[in-house]
N, C-alpha and C positions, 0 to 999 in steps of 0.2 A: 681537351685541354681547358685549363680554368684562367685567370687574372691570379697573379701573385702581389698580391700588397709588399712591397718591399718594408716595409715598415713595420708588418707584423712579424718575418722574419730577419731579422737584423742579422747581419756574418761579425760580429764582437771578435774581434782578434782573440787567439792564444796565447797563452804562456807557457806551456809545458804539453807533454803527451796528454797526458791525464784530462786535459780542457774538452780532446778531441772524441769525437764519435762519426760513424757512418750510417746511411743508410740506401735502402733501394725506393725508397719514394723522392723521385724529383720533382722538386716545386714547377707547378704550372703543368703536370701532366697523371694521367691516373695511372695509367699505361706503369705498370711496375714491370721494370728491365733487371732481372736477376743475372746478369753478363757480364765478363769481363770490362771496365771499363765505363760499366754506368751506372755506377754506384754515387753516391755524391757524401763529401763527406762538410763537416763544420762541430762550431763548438756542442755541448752537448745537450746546451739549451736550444742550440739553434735545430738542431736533429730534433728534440721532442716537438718544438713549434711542426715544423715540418712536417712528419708523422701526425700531429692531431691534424693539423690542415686538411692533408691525406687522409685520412680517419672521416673526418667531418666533411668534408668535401663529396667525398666517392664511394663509401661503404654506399652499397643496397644499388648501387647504378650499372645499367648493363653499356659496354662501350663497343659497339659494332669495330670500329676503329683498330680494338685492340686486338693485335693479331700475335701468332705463338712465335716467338724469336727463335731463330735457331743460333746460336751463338756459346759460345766458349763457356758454358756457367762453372763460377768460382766466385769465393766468398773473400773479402781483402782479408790480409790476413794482419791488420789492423789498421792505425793511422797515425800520424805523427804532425804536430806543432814544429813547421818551417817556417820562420822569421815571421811571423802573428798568424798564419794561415795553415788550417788543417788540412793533411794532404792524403790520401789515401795508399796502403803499401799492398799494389796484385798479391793478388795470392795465387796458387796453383790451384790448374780443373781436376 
């Protein structure tokens, strides 16, 4: 696990579908969970911060920690902008 600067990724509300994006890197961990349910989503700015973070952070590190999940994998099968916050819509495995 790392420190997330809250600052360097800011959550800037939505306005529309369109604002919104996902991904499978969650801030403050390298650990990438391709599962049902841990996915994390935000605006689309907020995703590329997040992913460079992730990028810049943890390329080239080995994490004894990170162990093989066994869990439901499925990709959302998109996101939607719910009153300024991006929300992630499951998808099927």
């Amino acid at each position: 696990n790392y420190p997330v600067d809250v600052k360097r990724l800011p959550r800037s509300p939505c306005k529309t579908d369109a604002d919104c994006a996902w991904t499978a890197h969650r801030p403050g961990t390298c650990v990438v969970v391709r599962c049902t349910g841990h996915y994390v989503a935000g605006t689309k700015a907020w995703v590329v911060a997040a992913n460079e973070l992730h990028r810049r952070i943890c390329t080239g590190r080995r994490f004894r920690a990170c162990e093989r999940h066994r869990c439901r994998r499925s990709k959302p099968k998109g996101v939607v902008c719910n009153k300024g916050r991006c929300e992630i819509l499951p998808g099927e495995a």
